[in-house]
C-alpha positions in Angstrom: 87.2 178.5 14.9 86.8 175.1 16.8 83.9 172.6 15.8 81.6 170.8 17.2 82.4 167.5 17.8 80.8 164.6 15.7 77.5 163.0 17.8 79.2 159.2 17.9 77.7 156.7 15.8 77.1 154.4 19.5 74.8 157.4 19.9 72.7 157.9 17.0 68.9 156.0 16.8 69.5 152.6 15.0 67.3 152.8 11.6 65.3 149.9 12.1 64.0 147.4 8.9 62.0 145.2 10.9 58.9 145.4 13.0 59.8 144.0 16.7 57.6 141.6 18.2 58.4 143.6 21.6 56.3 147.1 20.3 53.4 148.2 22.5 50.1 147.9 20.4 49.8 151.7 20.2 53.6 151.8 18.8 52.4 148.8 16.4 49.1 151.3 15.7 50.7 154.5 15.0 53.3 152.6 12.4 50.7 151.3 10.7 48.7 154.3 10.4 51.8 156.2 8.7 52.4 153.1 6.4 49.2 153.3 5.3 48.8 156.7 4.7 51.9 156.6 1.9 53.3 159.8 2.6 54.5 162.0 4.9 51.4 162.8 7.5 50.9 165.4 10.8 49.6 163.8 14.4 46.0 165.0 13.2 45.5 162.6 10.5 46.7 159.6 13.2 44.4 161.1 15.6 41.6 161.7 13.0 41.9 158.1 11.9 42.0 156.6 15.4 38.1 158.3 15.5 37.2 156.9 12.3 38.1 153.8 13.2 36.9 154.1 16.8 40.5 152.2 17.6 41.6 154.8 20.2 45.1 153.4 21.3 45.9 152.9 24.9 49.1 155.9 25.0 48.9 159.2 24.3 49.7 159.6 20.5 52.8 162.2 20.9 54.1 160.4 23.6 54.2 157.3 21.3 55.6 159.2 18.1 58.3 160.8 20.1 59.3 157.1 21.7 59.3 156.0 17.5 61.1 158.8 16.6 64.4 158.4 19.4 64.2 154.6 18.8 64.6 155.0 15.2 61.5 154.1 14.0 60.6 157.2 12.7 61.6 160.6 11.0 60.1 163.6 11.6 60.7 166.1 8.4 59.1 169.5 7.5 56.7 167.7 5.4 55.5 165.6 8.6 56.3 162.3 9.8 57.6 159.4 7.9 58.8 155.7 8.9 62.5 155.4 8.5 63.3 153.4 5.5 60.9 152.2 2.6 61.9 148.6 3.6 60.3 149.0 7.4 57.5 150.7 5.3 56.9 147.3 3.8 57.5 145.1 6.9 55.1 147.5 8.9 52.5 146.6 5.8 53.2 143.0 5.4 52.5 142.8 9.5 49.1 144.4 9.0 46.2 141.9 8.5 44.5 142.5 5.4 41.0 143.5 6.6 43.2 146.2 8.9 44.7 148.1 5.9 41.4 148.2 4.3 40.1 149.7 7.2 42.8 151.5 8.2 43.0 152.7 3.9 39.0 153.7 4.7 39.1 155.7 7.1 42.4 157.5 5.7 40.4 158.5 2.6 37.4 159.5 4.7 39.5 161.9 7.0 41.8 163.3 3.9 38.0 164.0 1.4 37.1 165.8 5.3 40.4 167.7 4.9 39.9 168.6 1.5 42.8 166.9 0.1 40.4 164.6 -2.4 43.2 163.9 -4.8 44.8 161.8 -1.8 41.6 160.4 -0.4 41.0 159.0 -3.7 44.3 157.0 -4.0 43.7 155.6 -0.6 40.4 154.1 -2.0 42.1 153.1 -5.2 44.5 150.3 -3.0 41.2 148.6 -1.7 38.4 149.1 -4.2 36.3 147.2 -5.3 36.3 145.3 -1.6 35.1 148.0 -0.1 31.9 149.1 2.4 28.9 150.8 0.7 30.1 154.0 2.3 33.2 153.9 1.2 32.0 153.4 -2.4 29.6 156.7 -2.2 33.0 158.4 -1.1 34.6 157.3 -4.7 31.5 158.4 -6.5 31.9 161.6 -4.7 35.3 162.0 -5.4 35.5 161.1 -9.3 32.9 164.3 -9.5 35.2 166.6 -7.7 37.1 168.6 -10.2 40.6 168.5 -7.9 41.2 164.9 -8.2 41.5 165.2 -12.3 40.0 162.8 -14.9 41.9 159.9 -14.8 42.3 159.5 -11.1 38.3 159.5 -11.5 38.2 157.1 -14.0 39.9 155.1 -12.6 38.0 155.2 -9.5 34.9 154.3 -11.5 36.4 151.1 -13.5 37.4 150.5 -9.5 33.8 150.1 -8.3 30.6 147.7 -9.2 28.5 149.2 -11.7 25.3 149.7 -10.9 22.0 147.8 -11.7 19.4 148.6 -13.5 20.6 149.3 -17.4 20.0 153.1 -17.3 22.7 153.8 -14.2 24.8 151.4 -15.8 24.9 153.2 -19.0 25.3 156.7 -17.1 28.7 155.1 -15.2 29.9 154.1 -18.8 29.5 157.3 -20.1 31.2 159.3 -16.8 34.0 156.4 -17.3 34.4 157.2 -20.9 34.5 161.6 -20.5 37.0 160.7 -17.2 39.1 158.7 -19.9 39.1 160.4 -22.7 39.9 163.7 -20.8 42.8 161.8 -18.9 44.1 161.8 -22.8 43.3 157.5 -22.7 41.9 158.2 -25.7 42.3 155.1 -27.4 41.2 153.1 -24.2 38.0 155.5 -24.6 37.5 154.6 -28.3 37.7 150.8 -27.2 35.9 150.6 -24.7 32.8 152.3 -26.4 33.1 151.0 -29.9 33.1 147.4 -28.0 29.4 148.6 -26.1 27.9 149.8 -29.5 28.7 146.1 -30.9 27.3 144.4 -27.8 24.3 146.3 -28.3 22.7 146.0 -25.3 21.0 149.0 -24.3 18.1 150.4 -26.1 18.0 152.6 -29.3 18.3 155.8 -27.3 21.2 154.8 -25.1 22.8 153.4 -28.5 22.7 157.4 -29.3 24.5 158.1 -26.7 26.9 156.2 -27.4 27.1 157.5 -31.0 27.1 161.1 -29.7 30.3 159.9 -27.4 32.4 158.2 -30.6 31.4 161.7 -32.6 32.7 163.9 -29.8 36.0 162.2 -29.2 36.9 161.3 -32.6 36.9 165.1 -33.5 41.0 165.2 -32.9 41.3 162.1 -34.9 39.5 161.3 -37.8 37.0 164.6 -38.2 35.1 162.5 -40.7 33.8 159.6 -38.4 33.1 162.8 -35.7 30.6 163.8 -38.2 29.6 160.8 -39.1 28.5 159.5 -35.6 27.1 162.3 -34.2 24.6 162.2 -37.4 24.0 158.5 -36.9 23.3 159.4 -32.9 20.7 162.1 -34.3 19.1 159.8 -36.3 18.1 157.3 -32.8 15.5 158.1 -30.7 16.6 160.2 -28.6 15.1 162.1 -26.0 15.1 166.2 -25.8 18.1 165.7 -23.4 20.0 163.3 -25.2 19.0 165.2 -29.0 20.1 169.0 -27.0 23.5 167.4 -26.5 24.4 165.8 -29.9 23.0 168.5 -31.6 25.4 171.2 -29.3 28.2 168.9 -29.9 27.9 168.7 -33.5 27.1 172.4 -33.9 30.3 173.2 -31.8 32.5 170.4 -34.2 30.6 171.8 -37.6 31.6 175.5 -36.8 35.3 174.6 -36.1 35.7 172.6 -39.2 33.8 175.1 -41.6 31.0 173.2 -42.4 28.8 174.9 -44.9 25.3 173.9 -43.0 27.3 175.3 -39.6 25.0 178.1 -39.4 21.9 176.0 -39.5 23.1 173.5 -37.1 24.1 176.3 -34.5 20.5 177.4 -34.7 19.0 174.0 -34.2 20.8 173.2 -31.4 20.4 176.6 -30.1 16.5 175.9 -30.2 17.2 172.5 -28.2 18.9 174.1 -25.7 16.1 176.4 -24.7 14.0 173.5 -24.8 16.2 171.2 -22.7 19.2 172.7 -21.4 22.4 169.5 -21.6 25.2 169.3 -19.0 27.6 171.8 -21.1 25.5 172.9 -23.5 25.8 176.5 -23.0 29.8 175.8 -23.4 29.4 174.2 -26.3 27.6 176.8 -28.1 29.6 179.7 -27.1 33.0 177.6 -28.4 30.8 177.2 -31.9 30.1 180.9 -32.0 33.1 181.3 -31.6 34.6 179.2 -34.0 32.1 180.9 -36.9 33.2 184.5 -35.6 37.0 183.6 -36.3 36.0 181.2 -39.3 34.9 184.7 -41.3 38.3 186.5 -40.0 36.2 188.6 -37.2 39.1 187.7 -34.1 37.4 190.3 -31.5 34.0 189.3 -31.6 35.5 185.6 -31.2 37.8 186.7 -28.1 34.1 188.9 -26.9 32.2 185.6 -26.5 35.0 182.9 -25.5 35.6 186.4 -22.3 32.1 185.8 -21.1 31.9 182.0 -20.6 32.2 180.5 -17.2 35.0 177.9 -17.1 34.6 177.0 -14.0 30.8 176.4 -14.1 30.7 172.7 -13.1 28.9 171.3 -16.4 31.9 173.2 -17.9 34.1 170.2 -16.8 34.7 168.3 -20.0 34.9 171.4 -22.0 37.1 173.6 -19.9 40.0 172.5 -21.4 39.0 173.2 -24.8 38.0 176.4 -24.1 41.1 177.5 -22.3 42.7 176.1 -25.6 40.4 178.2 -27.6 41.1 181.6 -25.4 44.9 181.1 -25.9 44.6 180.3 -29.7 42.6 183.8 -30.2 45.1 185.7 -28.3 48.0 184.2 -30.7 45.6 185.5 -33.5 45.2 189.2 -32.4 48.9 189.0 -31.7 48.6 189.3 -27.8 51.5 187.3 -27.5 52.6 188.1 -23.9 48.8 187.3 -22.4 49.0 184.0 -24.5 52.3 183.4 -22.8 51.0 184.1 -19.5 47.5 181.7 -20.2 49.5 178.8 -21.7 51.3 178.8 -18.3 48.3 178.9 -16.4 47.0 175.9 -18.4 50.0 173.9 -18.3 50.3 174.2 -14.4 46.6 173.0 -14.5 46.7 170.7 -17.0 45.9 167.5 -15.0 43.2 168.7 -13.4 41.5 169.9 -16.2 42.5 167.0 -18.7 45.8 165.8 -19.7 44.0 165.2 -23.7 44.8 169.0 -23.8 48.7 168.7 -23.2 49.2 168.1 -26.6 47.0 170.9 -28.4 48.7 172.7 -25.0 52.3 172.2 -26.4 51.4 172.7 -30.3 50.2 176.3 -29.2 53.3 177.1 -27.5 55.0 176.0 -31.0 53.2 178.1 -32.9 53.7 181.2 -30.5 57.2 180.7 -30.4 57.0 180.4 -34.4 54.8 184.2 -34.1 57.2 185.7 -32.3 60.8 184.0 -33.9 62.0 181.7 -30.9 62.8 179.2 -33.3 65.3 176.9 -32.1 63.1 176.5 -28.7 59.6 175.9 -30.9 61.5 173.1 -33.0 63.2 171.8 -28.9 59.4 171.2 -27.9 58.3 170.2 -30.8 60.4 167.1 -31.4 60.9 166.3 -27.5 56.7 166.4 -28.0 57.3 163.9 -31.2 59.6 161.6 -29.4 57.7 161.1 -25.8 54.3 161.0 -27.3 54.9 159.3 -30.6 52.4 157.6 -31.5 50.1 158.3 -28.9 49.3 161.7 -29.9 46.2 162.7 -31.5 46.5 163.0 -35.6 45.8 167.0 -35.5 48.5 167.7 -32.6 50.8 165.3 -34.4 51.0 167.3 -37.6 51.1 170.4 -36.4 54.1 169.5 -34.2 55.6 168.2 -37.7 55.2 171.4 -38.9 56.9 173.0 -36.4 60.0 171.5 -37.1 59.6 171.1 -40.6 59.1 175.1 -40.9 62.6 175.9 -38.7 64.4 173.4 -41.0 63.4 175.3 -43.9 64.1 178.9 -41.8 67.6 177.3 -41.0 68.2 176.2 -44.8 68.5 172.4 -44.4 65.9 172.3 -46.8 67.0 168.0 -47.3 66.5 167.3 -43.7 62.8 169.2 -44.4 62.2 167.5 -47.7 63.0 164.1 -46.1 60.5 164.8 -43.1 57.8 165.6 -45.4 59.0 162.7 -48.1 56.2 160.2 -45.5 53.2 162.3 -45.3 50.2 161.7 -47.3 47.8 164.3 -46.2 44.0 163.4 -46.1 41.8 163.6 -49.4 39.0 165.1 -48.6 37.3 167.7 -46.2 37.3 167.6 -43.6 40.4 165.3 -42.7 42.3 167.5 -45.3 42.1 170.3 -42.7 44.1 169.1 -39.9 47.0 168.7 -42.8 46.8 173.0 -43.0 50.1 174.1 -40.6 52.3 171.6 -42.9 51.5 172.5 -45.7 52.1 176.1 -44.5 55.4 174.8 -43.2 56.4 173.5 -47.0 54.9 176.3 -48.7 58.5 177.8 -47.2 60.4 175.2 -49.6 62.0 177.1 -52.3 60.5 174.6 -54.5 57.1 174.5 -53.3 55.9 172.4 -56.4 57.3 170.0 -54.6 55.1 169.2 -52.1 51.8 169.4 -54.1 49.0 167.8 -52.3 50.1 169.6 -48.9 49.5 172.9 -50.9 46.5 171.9 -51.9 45.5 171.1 -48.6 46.7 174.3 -47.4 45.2 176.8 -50.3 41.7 175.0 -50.0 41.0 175.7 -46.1 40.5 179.5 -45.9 37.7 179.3 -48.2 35.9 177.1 -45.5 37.4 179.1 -42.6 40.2 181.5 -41.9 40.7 180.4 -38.5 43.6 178.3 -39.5 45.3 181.0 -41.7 45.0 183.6 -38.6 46.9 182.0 -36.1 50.5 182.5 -37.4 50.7 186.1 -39.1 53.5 185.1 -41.8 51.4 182.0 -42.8 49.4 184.3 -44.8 51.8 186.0 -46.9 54.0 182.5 -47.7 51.0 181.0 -48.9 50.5 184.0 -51.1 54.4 184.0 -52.3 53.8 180.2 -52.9 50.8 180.6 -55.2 53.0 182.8 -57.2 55.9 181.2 -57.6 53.4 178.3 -59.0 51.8 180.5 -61.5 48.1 180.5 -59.8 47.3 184.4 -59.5 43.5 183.6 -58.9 44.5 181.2 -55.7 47.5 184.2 -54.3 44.5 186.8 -54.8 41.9 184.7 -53.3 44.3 184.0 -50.6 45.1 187.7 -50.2 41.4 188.9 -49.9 40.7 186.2 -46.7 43.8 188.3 -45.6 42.3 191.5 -45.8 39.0 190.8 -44.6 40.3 189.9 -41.7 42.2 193.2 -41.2 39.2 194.8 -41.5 37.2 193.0 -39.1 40.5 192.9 -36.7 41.7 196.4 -37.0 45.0 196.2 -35.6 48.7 196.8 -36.7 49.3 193.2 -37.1 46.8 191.8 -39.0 46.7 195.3 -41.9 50.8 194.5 -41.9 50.2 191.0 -43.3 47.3 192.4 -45.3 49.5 194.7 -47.0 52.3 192.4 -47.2 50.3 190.1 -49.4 49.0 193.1 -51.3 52.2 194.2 -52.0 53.2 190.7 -53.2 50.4 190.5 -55.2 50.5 193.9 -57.3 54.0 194.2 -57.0 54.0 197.3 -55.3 56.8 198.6 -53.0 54.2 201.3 -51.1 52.1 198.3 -50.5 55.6 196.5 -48.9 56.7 199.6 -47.1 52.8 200.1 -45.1 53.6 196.4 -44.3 57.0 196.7 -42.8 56.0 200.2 -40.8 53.0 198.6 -39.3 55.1 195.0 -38.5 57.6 197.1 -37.0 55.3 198.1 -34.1 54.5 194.9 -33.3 56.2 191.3 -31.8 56.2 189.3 -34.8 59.4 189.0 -35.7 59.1 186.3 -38.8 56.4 188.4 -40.1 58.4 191.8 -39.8 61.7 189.7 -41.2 59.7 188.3 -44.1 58.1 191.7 -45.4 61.2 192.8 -45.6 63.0 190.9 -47.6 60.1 190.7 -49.4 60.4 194.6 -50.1 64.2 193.8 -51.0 63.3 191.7 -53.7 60.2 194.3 -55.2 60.6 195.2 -58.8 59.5 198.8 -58.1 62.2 199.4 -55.6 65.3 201.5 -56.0 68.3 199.6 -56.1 70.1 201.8 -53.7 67.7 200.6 -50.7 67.9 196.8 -51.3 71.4 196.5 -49.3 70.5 198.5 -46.6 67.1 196.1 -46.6 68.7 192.7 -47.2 71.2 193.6 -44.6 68.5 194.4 -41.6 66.6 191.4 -42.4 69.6 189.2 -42.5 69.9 190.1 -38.6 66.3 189.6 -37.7 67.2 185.9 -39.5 70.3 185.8 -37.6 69.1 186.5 -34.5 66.0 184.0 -34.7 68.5 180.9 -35.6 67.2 181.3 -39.0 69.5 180.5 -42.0 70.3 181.3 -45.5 67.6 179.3 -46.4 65.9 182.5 -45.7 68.0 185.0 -47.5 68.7 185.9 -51.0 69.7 182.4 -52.3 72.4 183.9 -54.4 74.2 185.5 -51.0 73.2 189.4 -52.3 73.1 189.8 -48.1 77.1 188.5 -48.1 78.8 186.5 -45.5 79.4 189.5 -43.7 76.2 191.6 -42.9 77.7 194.3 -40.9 79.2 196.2 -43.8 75.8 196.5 -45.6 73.9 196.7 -42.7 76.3 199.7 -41.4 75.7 201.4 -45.0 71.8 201.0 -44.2 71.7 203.5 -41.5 70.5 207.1 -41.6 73.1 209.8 -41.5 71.4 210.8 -38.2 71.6 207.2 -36.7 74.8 206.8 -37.6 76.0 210.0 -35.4 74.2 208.5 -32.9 76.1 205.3 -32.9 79.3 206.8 -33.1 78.6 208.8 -30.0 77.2 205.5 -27.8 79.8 203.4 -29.2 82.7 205.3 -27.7 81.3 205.0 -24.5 78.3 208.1 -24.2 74.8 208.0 -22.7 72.2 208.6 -24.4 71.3 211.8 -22.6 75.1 213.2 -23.4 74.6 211.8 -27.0 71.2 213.8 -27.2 73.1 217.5 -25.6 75.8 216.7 -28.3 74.0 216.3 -31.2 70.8 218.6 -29.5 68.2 216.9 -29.7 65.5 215.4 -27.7 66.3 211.9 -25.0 63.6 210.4 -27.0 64.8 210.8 -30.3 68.1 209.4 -29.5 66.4 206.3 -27.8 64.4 205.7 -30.8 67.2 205.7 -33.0 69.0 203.3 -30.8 66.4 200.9 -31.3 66.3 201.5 -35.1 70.2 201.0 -35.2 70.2 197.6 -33.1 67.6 196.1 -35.2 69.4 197.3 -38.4 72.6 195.7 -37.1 71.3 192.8 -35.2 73.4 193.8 -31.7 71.4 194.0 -28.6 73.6 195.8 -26.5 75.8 198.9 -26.1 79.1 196.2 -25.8 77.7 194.4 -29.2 77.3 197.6 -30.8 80.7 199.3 -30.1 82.1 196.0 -31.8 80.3 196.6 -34.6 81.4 199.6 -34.8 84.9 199.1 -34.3 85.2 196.6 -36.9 83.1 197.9 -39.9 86.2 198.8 -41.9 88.2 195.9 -41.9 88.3 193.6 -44.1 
């Protein structure tokens, strides 16, 4: 097949770098109007910015673009047009008189806040603020309170223009700077910036509450302590009902989610100043702490009922949104609704700038811990330390620990238990509630040491928490149980039965498969008793926890009360859930009882009626000639199958027939 011949280079529109004296003053226009609009833009934003600017050019605007576009001047792509080289781009701006751009930058972010693109209005502003007419400055007030251009494009839009006046709207800016900030995850720019207007003290006792109230609010991911601490001191200003109905929200919301023992009172209070005078999120804030105390005493559905019927996107709702969508996923994890906690996390993630980057990292230590629920190791302890390394010391104390826990807790899974050891070797955890708290997933994590006496004072952190609030305990099912196993391999009974009772009051309250597995996992570890152990495994097996399921049973492997001739056949199917989660023998029996070859116990461990089931599917039948063989039903054969790929670790009918071929050698 002959081709077409190659469009000579004589022949092809010369890129151009420079801006020619010789160009009409329309050519000259419509160049400068594509510079200026710093990305690739359609003839109606030229045309719509010509009547902003009341610059009409003299040609017809197509005409013109088409004349650019054969001379070289210009590209037109499927995006829209663009000039031809970033270095014209600057020639075409360096040729524009200042006072030009700025309009020209005006009237661009007028006509793109028209055509609802606010995100790229307010960047145009950004180039030329704070010179800018009054009307252009209304525009960047309007656009840092529309929820599409994200926090800290809006902050920065307000640090852009003059502040106000008179003391009161000054004040009001400083506080819509510091919620833009602080959600743009600037957190320690937002800490600054107000602990440096509390020491100027120039505003009045009541806006010196506010203040307070702002510290309190964003220190609550950082130091819980000085949360509490300045939200009392803003309580005890004068403040107005408005200003006394929003501290007193916030610190019920905080009080409830650390367990405070007044919690109860304080919801109430601010309950009664809500009624009174209603605050900009108040309503939020209260559902998130009735919340909080519903899966503080272990009741998870009435928790998931009230975070249901709040109204994210009500606009007051803007600075808590995040925190609530955090919230929702975090009570899915708990009931173990692990594929609709998938599905949110990626709805949050995709949104995360607009609603506030200071969630990414509570974002990305909830993924960890699903992944940890559901035994994707090796991609929990991937985030995990890619979160570490990028974010370092920027993120907030909670999200930094819990990430540490991640990893330390697949370490200990995988059996480098030195690489763990030296991880934890630096951390000192808090003394003292309600700091110690945020220290709970690690010491979780090294409760999984085989020589938890090690690492003391994160146990202690750890076995003190539930007796403030279970919410911690309930968001990764085998946490439960190890903490149980832990306080009985250090001789406290009264802490492993205290422990198991938070456990079993929450599978009351829940009532599902999940959370009466763990409950009688711990049971069983408690008494001893292999019926306890077996409930456990039956009821894990129906659900997607995989560690949990795993743990309980090797945990029924090693019960006294067992018969001997079972703990092979157990050892060996939990030695493939291990397998296949990347976990190691740091997990198994530590004196190798599983062997370095688990397919010969785990082949003993089958039924005799799943093992005539795999020797039919292994040499090559279907499942519906392996059921007329051995007559019985499709469905029995299909559950067996899955029984017998669990039991061996194989996940296909390939895997499987390898198995099978080589169980006797050796």
């Amino acid at each position: 097949m002959s081709q077409l011949p190659e469009t000579p280079l004589t022949n092809r529109p010369k890129m151009h770098t420079g801006v020619p004296s010789s160009l009409t003053t329309t050519q000259r226009w419509v160049l400068r109007g594509i510079a200026v609009a710093d990305a690739p833009c359609g003839l109606w934003f030229l045309e719509a910015v010509a009547t902003c600017t009341g610059t009409a050019p003299d040609e017809p605007v197509d005409a013109t673009v088409e004349e650019l576009i054969s001379r070289g001047f210009l590209v037109d792509t499927a995006a829209g047009l663009r000039l031809a080289s970033i270095a014209l781009r600057d020639d075409v701006l360096r040729d524009t008189p200042p006072s030009v751009r700025q309009a020209l930058r005006e009237a661009a972010a007028e006509v793109l806040a028209d055509a609802g693109r606010p995100a790229q209005a307010a960047r145009q502003l950004l180039r030329v603020l704070p010179a800018v007419s009054r009307s252009a400055r209304a525009l960047a007030a309007r656009l840092a309170g529309d929820p599409a251009v994200g926090p800290s494009l809006a902050a920065d839009l307000l640090l852009a223009t003059p502040a106000p006046g008179p003391a009161d709207e000054r004040l009001a800016r400083l506080v819509d700077v510091a919620d833009n900030l602080y959600l743009a995850g600037r957190v320690d720019e937002t800490l600054r910036m107000l602990h440096r207007e509390v020491a100027a003290d120039r505003y009045g006792p009541r806006q010196r509450a506010m203040l307070l109230g702002r510290l309190g609010a964003y220190y609550a991911t950082q130091r819980p302590s000085l949360s509490l601490t300045y939200l009392g001191q803003a309580l005890n200003q004068e403040l107005d009902a408005a200003g006394r109905s929003w501290t007193l929200t916030m610190l019920a919301s905080l009080a409830a989610r650390f367990g405070h023992p007044d919690a109860a009172e304080l919801v109430a209070a601010a309950e009664r100043a809500h009624e009174r005078s209603p605050s900009p999120g108040g309503g939020i804030r209260l559902a998130l702490a009735h919340a909080s105390r519903a899966t503080a005493a272990g009741d998870l559905p009435r928790a998931a009922r009230i975070l249901r019927e709040v109204d994210a996107g009500e606009p007051t709702a803007r600075t808590q949104a995040v925190f609530l969508r955090v919230d929702r996923v975090a009570n899915q994890i708990a009931l173990g609704r692990y594929v609709d906690a998938a599905t949110a996390l990626d709805s949050v993630s995709a949104e995360i700038d607009t609603l506030g980057t200071v969630g990414q990292p509570l974002v990305t230590a909830l993924d960890c811990v699903l992944r940890l629920a559901t035994g994707e190791l090796a991609e929990a302890e991937v985030r995990a330390r890619l979160a570490l390394t990028e974010r370092g010391g920027a993120l907030p104390a909670q999200a930094r620990v819990d990430l540490l826990a991640t990893v330390v807790e697949v370490l200990l899974r995988r059996g480098e238990v030195a690489a763990a050891r030296d991880l934890l070797a630096d951390e000192r955890p808090a003394v003292g509630w309600p700091d110690d708290m945020q220290w709970f997933r690690l010491g979780c994590a090294a409760a999984g040491d085989p020589e938890p006496g090690r690492h003391a004072a994160l146990l202690e952190a750890a076995f003190a928490m539930p007796d403030r609030s279970t919410a911690p305990l309930l968001l990764v099912p085998h946490h439960g149980p190890r903490l149980v196993r832990a306080a009985l391999a250090l001789g406290d009974r009264q802490r492993a039965g205290i422990l198991a009772d938070h456990l079993k009051r929450a599978a009351g309250m829940t009532n599902n498969a999940l959370w009466r597995g763990v409950a009688h996992q711990a049971d069983g570890l408690l008494t001893g008793d292999p019926a306890a152990l077996r409930a456990a495994v039956r009821l894990l097996r129906t659900t997607s926890a995989r560690p949990a399921l795993a743990d309980a049973l090797h945990d029924l492997a090693r019960s006294p009360g067992l018969p001997p001739a079972e703990v092979p056949g157990l050892l060996a199917e939990c030695a493939a859930m291990y397998t296949r989660m990347g976990a190691g023998d740091g997990t198994r029996e530590p004196d190798g009882t599983a062997g370095e070859d688990a397919c010969r116990p785990a082949v003993a461990a089958l039924t005799p009626a799943e093992v005539r089931v795999a020797e039919l599917l292994a040499v090559g039948m279907t499942k519906q000639e392996a059921a007329r063989d051995l007559f019985v039903s499709f469905h029995t054969v299909d559950t067996h199958l899955r029984s017998i790929y669990a039991k061996l670790g194989v996940h296909n009918r390939v895997e499987l027939a390898l198995v099978w071929e080589s169980r006797d050698e050796g």
